[in-house]
MIZAVO-199522 format. One record per atom (N, C-alpha, C): x, y, z. Coordinates in Angstrom, 3 decimals, decimal comma. Atoms other than C-alpha are relative to their C-alpha. Example, Ala and Ser with C-alpha at 12.3 -4.5 7.8 and 13.67 -1.06 7.14 Angstrom:
! MIZAVO-199522
[[0,890; -1,190; 0,000]]
[[12,300; -4,500; 7,800]]
[[0,900; 1,200; 0,000]]
[[-0,820; -1,190; -0,060]]
[[13,670; -1,060; 7,140]]
[[-0,770; 1,090; 0,730]]
***
This chain:
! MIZAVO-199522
[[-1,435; 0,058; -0,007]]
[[-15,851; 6,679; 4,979]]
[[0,483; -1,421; 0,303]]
[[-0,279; 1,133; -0,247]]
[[-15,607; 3,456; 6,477]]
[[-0,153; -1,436; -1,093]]
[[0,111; 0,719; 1,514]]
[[-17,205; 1,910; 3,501]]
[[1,099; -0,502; -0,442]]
[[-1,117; -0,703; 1,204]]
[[-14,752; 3,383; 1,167]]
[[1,278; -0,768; 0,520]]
[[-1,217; 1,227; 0,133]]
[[-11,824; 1,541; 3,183]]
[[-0,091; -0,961; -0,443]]
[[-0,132; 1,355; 0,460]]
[[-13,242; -1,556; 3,078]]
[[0,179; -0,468; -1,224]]
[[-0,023; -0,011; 1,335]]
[[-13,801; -1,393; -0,310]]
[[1,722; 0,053; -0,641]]
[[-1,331; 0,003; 0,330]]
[[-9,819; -0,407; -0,644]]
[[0,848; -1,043; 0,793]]
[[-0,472; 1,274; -0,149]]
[[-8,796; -3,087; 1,420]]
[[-0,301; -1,222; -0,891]]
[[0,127; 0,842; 1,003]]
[[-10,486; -5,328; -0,925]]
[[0,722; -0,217; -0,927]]
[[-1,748; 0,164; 0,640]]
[[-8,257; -4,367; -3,634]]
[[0,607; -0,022; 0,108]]
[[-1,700; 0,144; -0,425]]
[[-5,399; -4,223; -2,001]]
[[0,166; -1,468; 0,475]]
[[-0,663; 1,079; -0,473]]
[[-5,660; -7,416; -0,983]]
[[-0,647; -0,921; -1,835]]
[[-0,851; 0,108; 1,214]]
[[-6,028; -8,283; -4,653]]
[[0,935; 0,285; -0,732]]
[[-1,304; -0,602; 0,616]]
[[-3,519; -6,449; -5,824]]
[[1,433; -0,563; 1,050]]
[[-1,342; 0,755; -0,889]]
[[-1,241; -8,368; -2,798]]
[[-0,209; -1,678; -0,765]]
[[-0,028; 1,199; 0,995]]
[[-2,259; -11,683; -4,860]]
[[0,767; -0,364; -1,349]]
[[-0,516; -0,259; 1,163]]
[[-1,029; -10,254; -7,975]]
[[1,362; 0,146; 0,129]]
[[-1,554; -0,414; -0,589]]
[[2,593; -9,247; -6,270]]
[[0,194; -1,375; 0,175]]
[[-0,913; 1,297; -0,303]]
[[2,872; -13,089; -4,617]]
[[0,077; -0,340; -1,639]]
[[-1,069; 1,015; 0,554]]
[[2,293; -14,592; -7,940]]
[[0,819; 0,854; -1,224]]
[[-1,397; -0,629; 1,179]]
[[4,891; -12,371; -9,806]]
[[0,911; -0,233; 0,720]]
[[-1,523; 0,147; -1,024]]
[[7,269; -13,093; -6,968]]
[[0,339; -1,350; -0,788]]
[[-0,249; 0,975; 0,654]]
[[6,451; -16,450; -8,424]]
[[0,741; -0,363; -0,970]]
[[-1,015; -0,026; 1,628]]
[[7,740; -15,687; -11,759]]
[[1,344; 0,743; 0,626]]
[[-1,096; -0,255; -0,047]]
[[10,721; -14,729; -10,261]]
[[0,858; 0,741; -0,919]]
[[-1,298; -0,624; 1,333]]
[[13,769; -12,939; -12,707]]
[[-1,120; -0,167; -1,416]]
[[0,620; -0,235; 1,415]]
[[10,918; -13,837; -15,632]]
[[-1,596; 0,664; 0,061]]
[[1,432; -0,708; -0,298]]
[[8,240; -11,735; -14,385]]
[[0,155; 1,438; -0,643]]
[[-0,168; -1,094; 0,534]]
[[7,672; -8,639; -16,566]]
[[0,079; 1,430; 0,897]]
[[-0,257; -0,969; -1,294]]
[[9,094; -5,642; -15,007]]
[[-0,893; 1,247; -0,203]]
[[1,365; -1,006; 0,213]]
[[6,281; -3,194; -16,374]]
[[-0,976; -0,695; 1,004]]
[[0,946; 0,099; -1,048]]
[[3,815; -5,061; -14,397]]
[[-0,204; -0,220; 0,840]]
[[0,118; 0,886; -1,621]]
[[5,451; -5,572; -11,218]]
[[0,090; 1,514; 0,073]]
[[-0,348; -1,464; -0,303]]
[[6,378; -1,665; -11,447]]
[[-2,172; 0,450; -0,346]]
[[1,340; -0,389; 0,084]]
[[2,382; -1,146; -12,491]]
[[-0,862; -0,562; 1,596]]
[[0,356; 0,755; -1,456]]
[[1,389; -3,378; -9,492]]
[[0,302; 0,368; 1,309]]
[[-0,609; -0,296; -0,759]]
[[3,771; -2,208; -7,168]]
[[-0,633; 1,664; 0,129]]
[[0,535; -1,504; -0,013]]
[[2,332; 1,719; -7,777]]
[[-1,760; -0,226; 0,606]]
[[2,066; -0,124; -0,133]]
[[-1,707; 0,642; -7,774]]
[[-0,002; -0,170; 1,826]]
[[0,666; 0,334; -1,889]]
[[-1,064; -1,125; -3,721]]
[[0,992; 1,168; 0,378]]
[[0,179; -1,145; -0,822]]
[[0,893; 2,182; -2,898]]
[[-0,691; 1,208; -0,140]]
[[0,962; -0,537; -0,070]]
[[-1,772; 4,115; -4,231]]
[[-1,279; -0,406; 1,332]]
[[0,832; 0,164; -0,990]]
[[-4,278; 2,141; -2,449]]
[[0,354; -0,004; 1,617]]
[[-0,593; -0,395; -0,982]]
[[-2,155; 1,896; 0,606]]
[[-0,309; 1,833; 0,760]]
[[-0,049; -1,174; -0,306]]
[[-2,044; 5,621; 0,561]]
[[-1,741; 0,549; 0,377]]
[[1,458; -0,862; 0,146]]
[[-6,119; 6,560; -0,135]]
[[-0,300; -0,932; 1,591]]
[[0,938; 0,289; -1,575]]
[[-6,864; 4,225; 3,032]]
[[0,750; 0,677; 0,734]]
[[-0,158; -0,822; -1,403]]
[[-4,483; 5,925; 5,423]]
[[-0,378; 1,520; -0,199]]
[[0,451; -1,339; -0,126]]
[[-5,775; 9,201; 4,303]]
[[-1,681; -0,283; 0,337]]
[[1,542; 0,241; 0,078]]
[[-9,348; 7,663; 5,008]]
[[-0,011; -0,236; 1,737]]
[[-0,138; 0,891; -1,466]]
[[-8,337; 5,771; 8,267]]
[[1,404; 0,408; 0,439]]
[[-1,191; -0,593; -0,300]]
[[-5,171; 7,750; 9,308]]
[[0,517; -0,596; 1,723]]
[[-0,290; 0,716; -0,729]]
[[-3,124; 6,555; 12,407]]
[[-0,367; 0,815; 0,902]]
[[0,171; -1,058; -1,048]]
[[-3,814; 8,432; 15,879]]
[[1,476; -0,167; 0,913]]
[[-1,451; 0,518; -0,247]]
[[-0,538; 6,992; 17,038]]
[[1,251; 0,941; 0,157]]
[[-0,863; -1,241; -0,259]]
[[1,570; 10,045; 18,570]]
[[-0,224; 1,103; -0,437]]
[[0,266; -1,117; 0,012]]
[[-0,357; 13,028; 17,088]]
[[0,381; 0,652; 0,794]]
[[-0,344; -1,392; -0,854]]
[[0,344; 14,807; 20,283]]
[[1,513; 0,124; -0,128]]
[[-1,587; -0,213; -0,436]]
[[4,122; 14,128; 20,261]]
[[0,411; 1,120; -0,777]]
[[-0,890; -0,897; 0,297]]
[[6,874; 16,641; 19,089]]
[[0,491; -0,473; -0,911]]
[[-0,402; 0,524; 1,011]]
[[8,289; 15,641; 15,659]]
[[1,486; 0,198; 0,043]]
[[-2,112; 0,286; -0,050]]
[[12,263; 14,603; 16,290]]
[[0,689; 0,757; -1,310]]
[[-1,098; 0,052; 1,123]]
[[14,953; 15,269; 14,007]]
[[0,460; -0,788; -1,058]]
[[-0,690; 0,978; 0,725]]
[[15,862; 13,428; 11,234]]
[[1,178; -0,805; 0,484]]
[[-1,236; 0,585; -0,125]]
[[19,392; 12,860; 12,304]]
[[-0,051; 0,786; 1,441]]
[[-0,370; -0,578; -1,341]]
[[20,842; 13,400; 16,099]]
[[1,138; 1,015; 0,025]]
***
């Protein structure tokens, strides 16, 4: 399991290379492949915290949306 993150951190931190330099291209950066780019690192985002999930208030009581 631990592998398997590292391995998804890897790409994700290519796929965060690919985001700066389209930031680069600014207004002439194709918007298919910032929207393709932008999906792959919250894919990968997503498969590592389901790999490496947070422990970070499990015990608490889950609030309300709104007060």
């Amino acid at each position: 399991m631990i592998d398997e993150a590292v391995l998804i951190l890897k790409d994700l931190s290519i796929v965060i290379k690919e985001i700066e330099e389209l930031r680069k291209k600014g207004m002439q950066a194709d918007l298919d492949e910032v929207d393709s780019v932008k999906s792959r690192a919250a894919s990968l985002s997503s498969k590592f915290y389901s790999l490496i999930p947070f422990s970070e208030g499990k015990n608490d009581i889950t609030r309300p949306i709104a007060d």
